[in-house]
DOFI-987621 format. One record per residue (C-alpha): residue number from 1; residue in one letter; x, y, z. Coordinates in steps of 0.1 Angstrom, whole numbers, plus 5000, padded with zeros to 4 digits. Example, Ala and Ser with C-alpha at 12.3 -4.5 7.8 and 13.67 -1.06 7.14 Angstrom:
BEGIN
seq;type;X;Y;Z
1;a;5123;4955;5078
2;s;5137;4989;5071
//
This chain:
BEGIN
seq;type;X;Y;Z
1;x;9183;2798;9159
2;x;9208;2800;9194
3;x;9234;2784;9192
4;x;9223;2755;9218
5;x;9196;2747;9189
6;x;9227;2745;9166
7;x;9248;2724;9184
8;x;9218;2700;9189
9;x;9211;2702;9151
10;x;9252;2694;9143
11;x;9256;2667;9164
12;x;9244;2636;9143
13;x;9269;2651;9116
14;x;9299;2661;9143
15;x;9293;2623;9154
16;x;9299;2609;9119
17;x;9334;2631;9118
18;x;9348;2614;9154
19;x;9338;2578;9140
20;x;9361;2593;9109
21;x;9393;2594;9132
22;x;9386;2565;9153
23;x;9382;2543;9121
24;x;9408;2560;9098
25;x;9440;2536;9115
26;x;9415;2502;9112
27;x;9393;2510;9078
28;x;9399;2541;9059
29;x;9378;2536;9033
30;x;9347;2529;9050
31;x;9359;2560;9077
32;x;9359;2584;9050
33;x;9325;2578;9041
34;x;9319;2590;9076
35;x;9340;2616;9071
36;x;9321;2628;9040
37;x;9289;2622;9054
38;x;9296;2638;9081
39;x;9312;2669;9064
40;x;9280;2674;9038
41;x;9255;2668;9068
42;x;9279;2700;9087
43;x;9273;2718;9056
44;x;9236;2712;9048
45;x;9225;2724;9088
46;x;9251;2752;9087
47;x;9236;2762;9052
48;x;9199;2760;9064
49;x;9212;2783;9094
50;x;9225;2807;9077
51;x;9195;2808;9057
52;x;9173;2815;9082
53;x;9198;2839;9097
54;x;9197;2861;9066
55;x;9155;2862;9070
56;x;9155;2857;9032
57;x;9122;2840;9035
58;x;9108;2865;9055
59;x;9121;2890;9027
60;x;9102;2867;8998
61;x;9071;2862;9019
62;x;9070;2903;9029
63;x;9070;2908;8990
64;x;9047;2886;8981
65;x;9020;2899;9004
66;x;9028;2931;8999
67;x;9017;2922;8961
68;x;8984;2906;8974
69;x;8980;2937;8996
70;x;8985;2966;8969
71;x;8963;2945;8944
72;x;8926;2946;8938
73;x;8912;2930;8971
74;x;8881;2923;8978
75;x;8853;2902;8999
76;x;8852;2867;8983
77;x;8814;2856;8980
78;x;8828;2817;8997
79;x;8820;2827;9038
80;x;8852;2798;9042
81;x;8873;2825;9020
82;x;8859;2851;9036
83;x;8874;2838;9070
84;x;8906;2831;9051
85;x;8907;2866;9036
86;x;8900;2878;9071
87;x;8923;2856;9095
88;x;8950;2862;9065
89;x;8947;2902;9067
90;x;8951;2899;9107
91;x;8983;2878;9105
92;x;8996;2897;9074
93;x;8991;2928;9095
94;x;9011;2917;9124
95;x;9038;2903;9105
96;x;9044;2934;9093
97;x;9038;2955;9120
98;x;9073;2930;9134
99;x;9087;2935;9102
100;x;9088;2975;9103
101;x;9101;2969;9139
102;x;9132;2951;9125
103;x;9135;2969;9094
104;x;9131;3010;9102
105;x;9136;3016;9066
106;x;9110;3002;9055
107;x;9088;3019;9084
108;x;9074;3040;9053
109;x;9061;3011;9030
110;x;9047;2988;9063
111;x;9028;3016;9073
112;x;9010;3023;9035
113;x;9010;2983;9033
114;x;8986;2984;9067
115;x;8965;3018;9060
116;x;8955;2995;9030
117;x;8945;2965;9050
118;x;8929;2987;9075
119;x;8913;3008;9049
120;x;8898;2976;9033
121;x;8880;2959;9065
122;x;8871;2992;9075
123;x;8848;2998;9043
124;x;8815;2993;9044
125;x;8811;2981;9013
126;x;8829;2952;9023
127;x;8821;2952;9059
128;x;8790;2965;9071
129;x;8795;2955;9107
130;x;8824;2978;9109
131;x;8807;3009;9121
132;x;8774;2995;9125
133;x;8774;2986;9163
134;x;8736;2970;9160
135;x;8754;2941;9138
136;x;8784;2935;9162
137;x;8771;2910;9182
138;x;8768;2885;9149
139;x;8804;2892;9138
140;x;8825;2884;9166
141;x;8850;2864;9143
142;x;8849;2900;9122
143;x;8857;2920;9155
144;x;8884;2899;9167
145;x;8907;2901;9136
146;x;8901;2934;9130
147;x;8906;2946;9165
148;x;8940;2928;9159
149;x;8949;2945;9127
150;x;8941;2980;9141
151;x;8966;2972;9173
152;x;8992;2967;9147
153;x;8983;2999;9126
154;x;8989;3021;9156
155;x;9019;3001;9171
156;x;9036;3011;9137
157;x;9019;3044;9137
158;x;9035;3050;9175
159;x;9008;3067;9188
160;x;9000;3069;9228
161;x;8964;3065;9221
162;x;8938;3048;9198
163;x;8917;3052;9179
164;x;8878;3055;9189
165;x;8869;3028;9170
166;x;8900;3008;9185
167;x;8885;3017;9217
168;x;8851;3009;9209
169;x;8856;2973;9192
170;x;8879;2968;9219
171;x;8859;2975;9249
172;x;8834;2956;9232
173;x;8853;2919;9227
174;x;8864;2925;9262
175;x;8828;2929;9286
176;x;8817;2904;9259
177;x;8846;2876;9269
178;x;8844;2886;9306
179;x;8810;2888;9308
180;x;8802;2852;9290
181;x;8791;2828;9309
182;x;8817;2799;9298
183;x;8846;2830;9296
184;x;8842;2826;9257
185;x;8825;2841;9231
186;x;8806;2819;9203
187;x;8822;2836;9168
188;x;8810;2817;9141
189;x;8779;2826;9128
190;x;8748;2802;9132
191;x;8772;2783;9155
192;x;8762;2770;9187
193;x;8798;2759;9194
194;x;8824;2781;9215
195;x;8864;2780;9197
196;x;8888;2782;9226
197;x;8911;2791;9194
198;x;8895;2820;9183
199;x;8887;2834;9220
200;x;8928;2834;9225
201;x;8935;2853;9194
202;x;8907;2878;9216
203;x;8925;2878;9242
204;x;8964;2882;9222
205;x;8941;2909;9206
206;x;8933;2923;9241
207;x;8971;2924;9255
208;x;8982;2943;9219
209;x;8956;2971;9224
210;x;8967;2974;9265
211;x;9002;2981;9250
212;x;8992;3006;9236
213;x;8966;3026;9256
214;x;8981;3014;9286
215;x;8949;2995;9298
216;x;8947;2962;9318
217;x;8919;2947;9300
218;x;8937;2914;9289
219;x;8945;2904;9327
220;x;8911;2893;9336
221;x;8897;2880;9302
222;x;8932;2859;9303
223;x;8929;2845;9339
224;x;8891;2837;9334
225;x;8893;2822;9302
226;x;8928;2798;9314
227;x;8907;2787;9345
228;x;8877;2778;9327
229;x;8895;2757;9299
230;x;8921;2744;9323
231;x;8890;2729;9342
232;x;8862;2725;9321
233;x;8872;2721;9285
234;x;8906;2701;9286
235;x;8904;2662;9269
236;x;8907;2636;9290
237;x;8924;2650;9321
238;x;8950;2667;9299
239;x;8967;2699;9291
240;x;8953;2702;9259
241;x;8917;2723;9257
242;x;8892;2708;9230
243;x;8888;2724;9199
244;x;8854;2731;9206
245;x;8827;2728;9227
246;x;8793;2737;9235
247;x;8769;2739;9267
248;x;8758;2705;9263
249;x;8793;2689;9252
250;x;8826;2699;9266
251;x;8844;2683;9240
252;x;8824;2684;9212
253;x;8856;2685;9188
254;x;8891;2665;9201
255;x;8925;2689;9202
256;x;8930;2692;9167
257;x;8969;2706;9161
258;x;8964;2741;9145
259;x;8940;2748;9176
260;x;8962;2742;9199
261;x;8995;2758;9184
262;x;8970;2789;9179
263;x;8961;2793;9216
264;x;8999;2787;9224
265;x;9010;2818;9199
266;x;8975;2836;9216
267;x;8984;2832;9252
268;x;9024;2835;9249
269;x;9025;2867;9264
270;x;8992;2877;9283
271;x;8989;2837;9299
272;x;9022;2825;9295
273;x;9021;2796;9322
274;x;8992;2781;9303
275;x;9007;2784;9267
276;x;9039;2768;9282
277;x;9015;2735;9296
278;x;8998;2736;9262
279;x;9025;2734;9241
280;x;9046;2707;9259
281;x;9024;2681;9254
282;x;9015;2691;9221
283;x;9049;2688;9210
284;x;9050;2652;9231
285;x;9016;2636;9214
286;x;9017;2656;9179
287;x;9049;2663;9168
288;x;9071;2638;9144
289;x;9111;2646;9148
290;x;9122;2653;9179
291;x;9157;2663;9175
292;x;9162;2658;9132
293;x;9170;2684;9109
294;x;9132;2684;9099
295;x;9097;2681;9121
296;x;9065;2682;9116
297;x;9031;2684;9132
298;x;9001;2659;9134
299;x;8963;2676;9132
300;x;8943;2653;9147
301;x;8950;2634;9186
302;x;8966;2597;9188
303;x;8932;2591;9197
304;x;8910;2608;9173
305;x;8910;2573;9145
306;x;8891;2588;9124
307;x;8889;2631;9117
308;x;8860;2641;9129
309;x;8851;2662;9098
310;x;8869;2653;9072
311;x;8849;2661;9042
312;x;8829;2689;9062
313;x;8851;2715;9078
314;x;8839;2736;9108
315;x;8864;2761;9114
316;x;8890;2777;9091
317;x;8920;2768;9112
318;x;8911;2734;9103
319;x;8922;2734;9068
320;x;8956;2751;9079
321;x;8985;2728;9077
322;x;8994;2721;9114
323;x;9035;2727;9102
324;x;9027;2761;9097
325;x;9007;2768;9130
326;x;9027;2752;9151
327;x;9055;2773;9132
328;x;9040;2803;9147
329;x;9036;2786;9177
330;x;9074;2782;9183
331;x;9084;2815;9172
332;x;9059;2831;9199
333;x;9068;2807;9228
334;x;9107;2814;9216
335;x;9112;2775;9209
336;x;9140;2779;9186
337;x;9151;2741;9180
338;x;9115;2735;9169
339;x;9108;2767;9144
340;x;9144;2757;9132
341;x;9127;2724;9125
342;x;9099;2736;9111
343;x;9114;2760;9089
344;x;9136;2740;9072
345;x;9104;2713;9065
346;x;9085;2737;9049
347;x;9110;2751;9029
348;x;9120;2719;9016
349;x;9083;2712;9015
350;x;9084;2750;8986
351;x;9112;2734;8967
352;x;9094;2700;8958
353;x;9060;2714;8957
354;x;9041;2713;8922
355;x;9026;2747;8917
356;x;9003;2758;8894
357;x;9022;2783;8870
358;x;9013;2817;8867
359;x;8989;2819;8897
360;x;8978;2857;8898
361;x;8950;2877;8928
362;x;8921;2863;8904
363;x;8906;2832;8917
364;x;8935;2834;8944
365;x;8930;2807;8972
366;x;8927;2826;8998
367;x;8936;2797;9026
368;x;8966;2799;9009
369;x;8972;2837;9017
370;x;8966;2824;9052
371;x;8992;2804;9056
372;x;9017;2824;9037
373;x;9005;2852;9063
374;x;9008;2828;9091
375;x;9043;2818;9077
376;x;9055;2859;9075
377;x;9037;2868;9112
378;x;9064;2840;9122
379;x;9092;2844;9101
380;x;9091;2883;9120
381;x;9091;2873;9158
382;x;9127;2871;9163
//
């Protein structure tokens, strides 16, 4: 956190100390309550900072899915895990990929940490699609994730090229996106619906790989896709694109939060104008505590009364807790007061959680491995 985010985050407690002096001449008892209030509240945002200063958490969280990672993995026979396991791998991978980037020590260990993930959605036996081009076109969601974990591979690798089958996914999620008639590809399987969610990670996927083979690729699918959501797809005359929608309905599924903070983390870099319209009035209709030592985020739209699929989820993003996608969120758009927020909510949110004990890979939730994944990619933006 800056230390403009700080001095916004001390003020309520820097407050209480003035009303300390101005009372302690009229009533000094009840000005020393101020005074200690004010003191412990000092203390408490000033140990929180230097908590997340010290990227303990991101420490704890590396270790923990570098346990997950080195274990016994494999494909869950659940098609909702599966997209867990999957979306978990591709955050995991480019948390890490910003951890060894911050930490050249442990450049060694990242890299054997992703030859494992990359080994493992590269196999066959758990992946057929992944060299069989005649089954690409039903595994989109597939492609996309793993076209994300191979850009962080070879970023930590350093190489000045890619791999050919990099190249080939990649060239491949990229006519597919431009080439679509709505500039967005449908990724679920059996799925009419197109996720404006999913096509962004595409596209973040896109601007990684041109990084490294110094490409353009992103530029186009970027501009297309922002004009075609900005005009077609937003609810209600708003900023905010639906969560969903198909040819017939352009809002088949209201802005639901861990949508929208995904495009915002998607488009940070490659459509930056868009994430910054995106994520403003996010923040102004879903976020609770605007300037508190804690925030959080609502899923569902002020005026979405009842969740549209409450006991039938349609999307794995939709069982995510909003805190920690909008957590990513504000790390990639470089909102500091927010992530600030955030992070001190879910860690709070970790100390008073009951936990099952001795919770090992077996029977592992694996839309938990998400979100600790989702929690890590963040924890190593700044």
């Amino acid at each position: 956190m800056n230390l403009l985010a700080l001095l916004v985050m001390l003020l309520p407690g820097l407050v209480l100390i003035l009303i300390f002096f101005w009372l302690k001449n009229k009533q000094l008892i009840l000005a020393r309550v101020f005074l200690i209030s004010g003191i412990s509240l000092v203390a408490f945002i000033t140990l929180l900072w230097i908590l997340d200063l010290s990227d303990s958490l991101a420490h704890s969280h590396f270790n923990s899915i570098s346990s997950i990672v080195s274990g016994s993995l494999a494909v869950p026979s659940d098609e909702n895990q599966q997209q867990y396991l999957l979306m978990g791998l591709s955050n995991a991978a480019e948390g890490i990929a910003q951890y060894a980037s911050a930490y050249p020590e442990k450049d060694s260990f990242c890299l054997s940490q992703l030859r494992s993930i990359v080994d493992f959605v590269t196999d066959d036996a758990n992946y057929p699609s992944a060299t069989n081009k005649r089954l690409w076109k039903n595994n989109y969601f597939y492609l996309i994730h793993l076209n994300s974990i191979l850009a962080s591979y070879e970023k930590t690798l350093g190489r000045d090229s890619i791999s050919p089958l990099h190249q080939n996914v990649n060239n491949y999620l990229a006519d597919g996106i431009v080439m679509s008639r709505y500039k967005n590809i449908q990724t679920l399987k059996g799925d009419n619906s197109y996720w404006p969610a999913d096509n962004s990670i595409l596209i973040s996927s896109l601007y990684e790989t041109d990084q490294l083979s110094h490409t353009n690729k992103a530029v186009r699918a970027s501009k297309d896709w922002s004009n075609f959501v900005a005009s077609e797809v937003s609810y209600d005359g708003s900023s905010l694109p639906c969560s969903a929608f198909t040819e017939k309905n352009k809002c088949k599924e209201m802005p639901h939060g861990t949508h929208l903070a995904t495009m915002v983390s998607g488009l940070s870099h490659c459509a930056p104008a868009l994430s910054k319209k995106i994520w403003k009035e996010f923040k102004n209709k879903y976020k609770n505590g605007k300037l508190g030592i804690f925030a959080s985020f609502e899923q569902y739209h002020p005026k979405e009364i009842t969740p549209a699929y409450a006991s039938n989820l349609l999307h794995p993003l939709d069982s995510v807790s909003p805190a920690i996608a909008a957590l990513k969120a504000a790390a990639n758009y470089g909102d500091r007061l927010t992530y600030f927020q955030l992070t001190n909510q879910l860690w709070l949110n970790d100390v008073f959680a009951k936990r099952p004990s001795g919770r090992t890979l077996k029977g592992y939730q694996w839309k938990d491995f998400l979100e600790l994944s989702m929690r890590f990619n963040a924890e190593t933006v700044f």
